[in-house]
N, C-alpha and C positions, 0 to 999 in steps of 0.2 A: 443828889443822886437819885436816880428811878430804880425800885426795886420792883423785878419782875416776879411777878404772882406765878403760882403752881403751874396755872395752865400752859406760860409762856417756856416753864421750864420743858415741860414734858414734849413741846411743840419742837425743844429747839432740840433735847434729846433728838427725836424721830425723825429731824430732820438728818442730823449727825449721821443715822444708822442708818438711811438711808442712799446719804453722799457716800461715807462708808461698802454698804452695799453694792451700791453703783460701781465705784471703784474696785472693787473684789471682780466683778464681774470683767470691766476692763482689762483686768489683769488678765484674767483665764480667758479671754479669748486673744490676748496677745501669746502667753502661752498654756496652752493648752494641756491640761493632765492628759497621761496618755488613754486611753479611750478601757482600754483590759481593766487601770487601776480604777476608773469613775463609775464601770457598770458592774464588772464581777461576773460575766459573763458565766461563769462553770461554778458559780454559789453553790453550795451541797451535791457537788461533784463528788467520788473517791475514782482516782484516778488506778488501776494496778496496773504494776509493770514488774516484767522480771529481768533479770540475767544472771551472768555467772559474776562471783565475787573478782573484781579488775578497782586498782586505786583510783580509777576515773569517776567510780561510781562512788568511791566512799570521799573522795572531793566533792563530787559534785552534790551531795549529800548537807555541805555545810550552806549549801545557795538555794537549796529547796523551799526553804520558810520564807524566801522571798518572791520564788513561784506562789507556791502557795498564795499569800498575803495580797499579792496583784490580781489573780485568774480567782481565788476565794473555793478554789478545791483545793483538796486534800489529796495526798500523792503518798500509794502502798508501795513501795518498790523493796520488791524480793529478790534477794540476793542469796547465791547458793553455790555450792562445788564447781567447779566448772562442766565433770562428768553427768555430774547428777541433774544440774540445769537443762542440759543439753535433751537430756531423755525424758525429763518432764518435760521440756519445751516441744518435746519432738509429739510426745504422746498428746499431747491438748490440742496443738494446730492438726494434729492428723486426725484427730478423733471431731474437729468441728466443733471444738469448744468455746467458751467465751471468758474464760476465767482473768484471763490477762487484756487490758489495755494499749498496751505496749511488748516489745519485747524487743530481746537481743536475738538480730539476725545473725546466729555464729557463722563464720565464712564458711567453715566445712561443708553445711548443713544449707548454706544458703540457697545453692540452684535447686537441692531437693523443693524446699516449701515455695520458692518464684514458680517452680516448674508446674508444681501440684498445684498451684493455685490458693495458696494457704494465706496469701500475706496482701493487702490493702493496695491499692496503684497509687504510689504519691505524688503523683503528676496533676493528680486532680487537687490535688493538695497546693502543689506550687505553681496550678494553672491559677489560681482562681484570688486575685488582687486584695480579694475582702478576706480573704485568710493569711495570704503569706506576700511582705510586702515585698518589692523590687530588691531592696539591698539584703533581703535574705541570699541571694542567688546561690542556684544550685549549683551553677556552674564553679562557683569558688571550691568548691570540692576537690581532691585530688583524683585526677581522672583514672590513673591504675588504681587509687579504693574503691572506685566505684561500679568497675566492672562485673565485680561478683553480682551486684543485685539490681542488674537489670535483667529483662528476659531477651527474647529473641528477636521482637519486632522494638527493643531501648526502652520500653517504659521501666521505672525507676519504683523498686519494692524497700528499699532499704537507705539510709545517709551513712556515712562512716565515722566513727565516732574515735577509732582508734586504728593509728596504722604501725603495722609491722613491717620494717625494713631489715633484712639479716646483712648485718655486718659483721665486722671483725673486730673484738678488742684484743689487744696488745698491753698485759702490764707491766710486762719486765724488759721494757727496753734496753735498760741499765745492763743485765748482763747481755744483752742480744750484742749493743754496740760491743761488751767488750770481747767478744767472739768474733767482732766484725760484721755479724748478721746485718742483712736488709728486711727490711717489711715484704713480709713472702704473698708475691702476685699471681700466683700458678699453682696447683695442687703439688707439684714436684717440689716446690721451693718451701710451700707449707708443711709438708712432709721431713723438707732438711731443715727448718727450724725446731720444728719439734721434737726431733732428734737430736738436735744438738743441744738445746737446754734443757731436755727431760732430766731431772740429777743434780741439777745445779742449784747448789742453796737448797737441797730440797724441792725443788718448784718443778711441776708436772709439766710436760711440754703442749697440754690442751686440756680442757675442760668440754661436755657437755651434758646434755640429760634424756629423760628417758621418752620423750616425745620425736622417734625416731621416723616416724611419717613427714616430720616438718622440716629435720634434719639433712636427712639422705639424700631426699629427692635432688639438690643443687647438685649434689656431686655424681648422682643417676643422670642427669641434664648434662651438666659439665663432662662427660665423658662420652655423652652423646646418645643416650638413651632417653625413659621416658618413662611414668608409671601406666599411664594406656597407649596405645599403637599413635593415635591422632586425636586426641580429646578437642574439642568435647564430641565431634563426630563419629571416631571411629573408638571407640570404650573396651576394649580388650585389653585387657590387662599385658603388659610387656617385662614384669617382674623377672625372666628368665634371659630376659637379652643377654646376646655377650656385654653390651655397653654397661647392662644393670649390676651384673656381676663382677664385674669390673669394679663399678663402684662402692659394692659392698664389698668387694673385697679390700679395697684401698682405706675405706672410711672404718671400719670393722680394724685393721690392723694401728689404724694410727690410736682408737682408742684403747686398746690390748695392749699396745707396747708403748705411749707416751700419757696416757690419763692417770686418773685415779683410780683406785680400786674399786670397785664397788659403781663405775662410771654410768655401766647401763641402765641403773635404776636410778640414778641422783635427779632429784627432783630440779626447777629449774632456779627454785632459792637456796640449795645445795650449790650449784652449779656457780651462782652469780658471789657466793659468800667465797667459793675459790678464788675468783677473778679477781673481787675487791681487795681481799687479802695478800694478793702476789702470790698466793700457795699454785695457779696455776698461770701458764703465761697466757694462751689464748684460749677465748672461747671466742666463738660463732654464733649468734641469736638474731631478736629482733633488737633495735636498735634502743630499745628501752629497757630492755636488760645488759645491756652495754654500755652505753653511757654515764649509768652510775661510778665506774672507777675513775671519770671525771670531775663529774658533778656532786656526788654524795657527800655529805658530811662523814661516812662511815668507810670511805676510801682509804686504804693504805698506800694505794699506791699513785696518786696523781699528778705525782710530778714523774713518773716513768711511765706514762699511759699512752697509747693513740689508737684513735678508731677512724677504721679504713674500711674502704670495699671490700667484700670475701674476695679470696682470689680467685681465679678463673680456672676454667677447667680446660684440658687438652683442645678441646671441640669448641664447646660454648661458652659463655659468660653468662650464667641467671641465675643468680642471688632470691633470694627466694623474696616475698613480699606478698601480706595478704591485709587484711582489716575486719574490723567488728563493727556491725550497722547497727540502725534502731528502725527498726518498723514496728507496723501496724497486724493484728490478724484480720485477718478477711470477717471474722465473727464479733470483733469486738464490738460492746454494746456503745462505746462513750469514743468515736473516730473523730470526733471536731477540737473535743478536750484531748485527747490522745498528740496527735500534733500539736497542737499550742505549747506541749509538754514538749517533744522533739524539737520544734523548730526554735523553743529558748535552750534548750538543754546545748544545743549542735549550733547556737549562733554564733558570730564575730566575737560578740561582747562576750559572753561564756567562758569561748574557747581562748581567747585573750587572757582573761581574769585566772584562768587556769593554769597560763603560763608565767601572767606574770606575778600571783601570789603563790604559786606553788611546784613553780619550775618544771608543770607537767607540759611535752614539749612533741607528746606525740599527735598530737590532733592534726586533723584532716584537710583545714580550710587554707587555700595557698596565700590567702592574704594574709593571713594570720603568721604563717613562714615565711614568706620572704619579708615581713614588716621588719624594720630598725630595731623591734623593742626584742622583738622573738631573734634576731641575730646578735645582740649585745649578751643576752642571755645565753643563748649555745654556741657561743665561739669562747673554747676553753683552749689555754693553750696555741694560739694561732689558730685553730681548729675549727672550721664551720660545721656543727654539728646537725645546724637545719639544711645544710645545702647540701650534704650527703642523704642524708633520710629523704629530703624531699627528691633527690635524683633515684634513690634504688629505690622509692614508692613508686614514682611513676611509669617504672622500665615495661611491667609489663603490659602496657598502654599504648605504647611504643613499638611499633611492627607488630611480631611473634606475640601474641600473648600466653607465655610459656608459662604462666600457672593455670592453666584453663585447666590442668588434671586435677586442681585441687576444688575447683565449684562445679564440675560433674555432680550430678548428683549419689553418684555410684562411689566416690573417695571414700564416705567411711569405711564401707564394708572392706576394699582393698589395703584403705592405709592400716588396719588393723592386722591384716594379713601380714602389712609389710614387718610391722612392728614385731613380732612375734618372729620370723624369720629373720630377720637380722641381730637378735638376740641371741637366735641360736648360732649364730654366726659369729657374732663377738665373745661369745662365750665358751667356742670352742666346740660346742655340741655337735653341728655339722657344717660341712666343709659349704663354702659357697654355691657351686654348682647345684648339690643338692637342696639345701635350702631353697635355694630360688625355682627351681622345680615343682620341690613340694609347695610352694609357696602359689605359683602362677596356676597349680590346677586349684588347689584350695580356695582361691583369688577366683577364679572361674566358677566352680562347685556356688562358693554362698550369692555371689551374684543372678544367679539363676535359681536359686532356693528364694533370692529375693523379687523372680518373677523380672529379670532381666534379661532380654531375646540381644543371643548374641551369635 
């Protein structure tokens, strides 16, 4: 036997660790690490972002460390009231600040900062190959979320991160059948359901809450009115129409005589703990406060459920439907890191994982909704619960775009008007006519307080 000396060991080592080597190398160029995880491109990065407190964000919260850990920043996301978000969001982009990274485009609010010029063009963003690849597409987006956060010549300030579709839930089918009732398709027929099971068991014949700007306006639409004249062009407030009045009169009685007590103020987790419970039969929201009496582990009621279209109104059919984006401020210091942070947040993969570890079901991307795994999931009961939301998200994309009164930029000021007079209206304080009176110069008055030529 030949025993090999020292040197031929260390030779044959080196040799090893370099076939080794070799091999390692072959490997990563068959495949390839992704390019973010091998360079770290945003190393001692802090990324901030804000919005209002939404379960989207405290999901997406559990996937951040693995942003992080790829891109090698570090991601502040402030989260806060919805009210209070909103006014600090509004005060720092108006004021030209640079505090935030990111932010939530709130749809209210959105044409305000598109208009002013507050918020980043992301088109340059998904023009440009070496940032955002081909199967990012924009276009997979649901094209009624997308309306609010474009401007006027289509560039694109905002992505939607979350869409609201108002539907109908129904939880007490059970006594509806034994009354013979149908699932009511018309304000008339919503009116004689609610009436006839208010009393029954105890169980209220509607539920809603005190976000009466989001409410109203379908049955202000539905009866053939409008909260401005011709938005987004002609912005005069039309609070006093016969149509409007109409509707606050009709919508104002059903909750006075078939709600809860206490209806005007109930918040919207007051409002959704009735529904779940069968304490009330319908409510009306976004589609993600309804769906729970399906879906939830905390349902009482889900073998007596179903979620429908709102019904239609005398005139029109428009369900209301809005969404929450993520942009950029026009001032942010860190706009390259900023996106990398949106365009994983708001991708395929994301928006998927969101659905399929956590049953959240409202995201934006259509591939995402109509895929096999997102319709195995929200078909409860016979019931396609993605092929509703994805139809009353897109309606207003579709001809008419009859929320255009809600991304003027002039809606806060009015829908606060509205809120407060319709209060006093369900409350008894003053009769409709008047209200909406007082209501449409007050509507007028802060508008032009706020330096609006009308």
């Amino acid at each position: 036997m030949i025993k090999k000396n020292s040197s031929d060991k260390s030779a044959a080592v080196s040799r090893r660790k370099l076939l080794q080597a070799g091999a390692a190398t072959l490997g990563a160029a068959a495949f390839p690490m992704p390019v973010i995880a091998q360079t770290k491109p945003f190393a001692g990065v802090t990324l901030r972002g804000a919005s209002f407190q939404h379960r989207f964000f405290t999901l997406l919260q559990n996937y951040i460390p693995e942003f992080e850990a790829q891109t090698g920043m570090k991601v502040d996301l402030q989260l806060s009231a919805f009210p209070v978000y909103n006014q600090q969001a509004n005060l720092e982009l108006s004021s030209g600040g640079s505090a935030f990274d990111f932010v939530n485009v709130t749809f209210i609010l959105a044409a305000r900062w598109v208009a002013a010029g507050l918020l980043a063009n992301l088109d340059e963003f998904t023009g440009d190959p070496s940032l955002t690849p081909a199967q990012w597409n924009p276009k997979d987006f649901v094209e009624g979320a997308q309306v609010p956060y474009r401007d006027a010549k289509g560039a694109t300030y905002g992505y939607s991160w979350e869409g609201g579709a108002m539907v109908m839930g129904l939880s007490r089918m059970d006594l509806m059948e034994k009354k013979g009732l149908k699932i009511p398709k018309t304000f008339a027929e919503l009116q004689q359901v609610c009436a006839e099971i208010n009393g029954v068991e105890n169980v209220t014949g509607i539920v809603s809450f005190q976000l009466h700007h989001w409410c109203l306006p379908p049955y202000i639409q539905g009866f053939g009115g409008n909260i401005f004249r011709n938005p987004p062009t002609d912005i005069m407030p039309a609070l006093n129409s016969p149509e409007a009045i109409q509707a606050i009169e009709f919508y104002a009685n059903l909750l006075k005589n078939y709600a809860p007590k206490g209806v005007v103020t109930y918040t919207e987790d007051q409002a959704r703990q009735a529904l779940l419970t069968g304490r009330s039969n319908i409510f009306i929201h976004s589609s993600a406060w309804i769906t729970p009496i399906l879906m939830s582990g905390d349902s009482k009621v889900k073998n007596t459920s179903r979620v429908v279209r709102m019904p239609a109104g005398p005139v029109r059919d428009f369900p209301a439907a809005n969404s929450q984006g993520l942009g950029i401020p026009k001032n942010a210091k860190n706009k390259k890191a900023a996106w990398e942070f949106i365009k994983w947040a708001l991708s395929p993969e994301i928006s998927m994982r969101l659905v399929k570890e956590h049953g959240h079901s409202s995201v934006c991307r259509k591939s995402v909704i109509e895929s096999e795994e997102y319709r195995k999931l929200n078909t409860v009961n016979g019931q396609d619960l993605g092929a509703l939301y994805l139809e009353v998200l897109g309606l207003p994309a579709k001809g008419e775009n009859y929320m255009a009164y809600r991304t003027v930029k002039e809606f806060p000021i009015v829908g606060d008007v509205l809120n407060k007079a319709f209060e006093q209206v369900a409350t008894g304080q003053l009769a409709a006519p008047a209200a909406m009176n007082a209501a449409q110069e007050q509507a007028i008055a802060n508008m032009r307080r706020a330096g609006t030529a009308l």
